[in-house]
C-alpha positions as CSV (number, residue, x, y, z in Angstrom):
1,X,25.0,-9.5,37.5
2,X,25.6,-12.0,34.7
3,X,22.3,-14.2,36.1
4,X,20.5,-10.9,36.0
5,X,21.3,-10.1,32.5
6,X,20.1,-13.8,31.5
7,X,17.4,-13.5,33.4
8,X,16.4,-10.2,31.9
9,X,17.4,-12.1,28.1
10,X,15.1,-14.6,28.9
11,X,11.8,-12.1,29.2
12,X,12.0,-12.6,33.6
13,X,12.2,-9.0,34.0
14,X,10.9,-9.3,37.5
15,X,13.6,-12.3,38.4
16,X,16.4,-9.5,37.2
17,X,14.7,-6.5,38.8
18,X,15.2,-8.6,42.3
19,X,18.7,-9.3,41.8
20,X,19.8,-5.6,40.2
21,X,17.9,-4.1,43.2
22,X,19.7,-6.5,45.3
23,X,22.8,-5.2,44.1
24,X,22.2,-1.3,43.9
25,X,21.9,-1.3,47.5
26,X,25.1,-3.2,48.3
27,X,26.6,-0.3,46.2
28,X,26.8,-1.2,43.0
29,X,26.6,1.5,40.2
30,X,26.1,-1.4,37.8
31,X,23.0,-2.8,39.3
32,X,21.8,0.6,39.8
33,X,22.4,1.5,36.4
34,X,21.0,-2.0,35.3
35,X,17.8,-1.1,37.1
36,X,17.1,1.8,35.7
37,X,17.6,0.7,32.3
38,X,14.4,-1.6,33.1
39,X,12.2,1.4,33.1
40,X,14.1,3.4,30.6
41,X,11.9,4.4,27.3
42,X,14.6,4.6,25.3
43,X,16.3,0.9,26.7
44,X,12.7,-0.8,26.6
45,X,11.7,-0.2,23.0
46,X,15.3,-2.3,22.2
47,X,13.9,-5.1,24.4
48,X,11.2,-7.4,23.1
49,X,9.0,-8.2,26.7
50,X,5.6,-7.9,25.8
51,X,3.5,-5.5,29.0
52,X,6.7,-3.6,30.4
53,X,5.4,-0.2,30.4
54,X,8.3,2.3,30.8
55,X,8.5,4.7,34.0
56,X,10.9,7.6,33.2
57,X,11.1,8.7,37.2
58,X,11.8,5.3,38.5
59,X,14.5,5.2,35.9
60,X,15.6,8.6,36.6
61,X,16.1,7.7,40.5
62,X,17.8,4.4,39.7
63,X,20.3,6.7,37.1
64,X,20.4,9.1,40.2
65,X,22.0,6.6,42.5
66,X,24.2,5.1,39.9
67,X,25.7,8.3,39.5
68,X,26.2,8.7,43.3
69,X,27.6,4.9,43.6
70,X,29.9,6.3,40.9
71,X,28.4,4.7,37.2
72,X,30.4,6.6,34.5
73,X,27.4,6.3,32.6
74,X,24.5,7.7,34.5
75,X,24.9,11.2,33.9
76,X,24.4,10.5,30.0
77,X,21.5,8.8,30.7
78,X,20.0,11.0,33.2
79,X,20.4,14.2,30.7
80,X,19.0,11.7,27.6
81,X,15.6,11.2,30.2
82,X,15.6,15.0,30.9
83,X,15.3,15.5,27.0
84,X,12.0,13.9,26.3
């Protein structure tokens, strides 16, 4: 998780996207969580990569299977997506 999170500092959103993913589907809400973040609107327009376009319902299905792996967080985040 912690390379991710440089990786995703750095601008390689791709190089974190691999390794979140990686992660979700070993079960962690985290990653899951983490991935979805990288298509969040509201988490993008904090980040300064220049060409990530946001995608609501691939954020929404990551925030969906946080919640289901558990991730405190991703009921929040799903209702904050359902708002706009």
């Amino acid at each position: 998780m912690a390379r991710a999170k440089t990786l995703l500092g750095s601008g390689d959103v791709s190089g974190a996207r691999a390794i979140f993913e990686t992660l979700a589907l070993q079960g962690s809400a985290a990653g899951a969580m983490a991935m979805g973040e990288t298509y969040d609107p509201v988490v993008l327009r904090t980040m300064v990569v220049k060409g990530l376009e946001p995608d609501p319902e691939k954020a929404r299905k990551w925030y969906l299977k946080a919640e289901a792996l558990g991730g405190p967080d991703a009921r929040s985040r799903l209702n904050e997506l359902a708002r706009r």
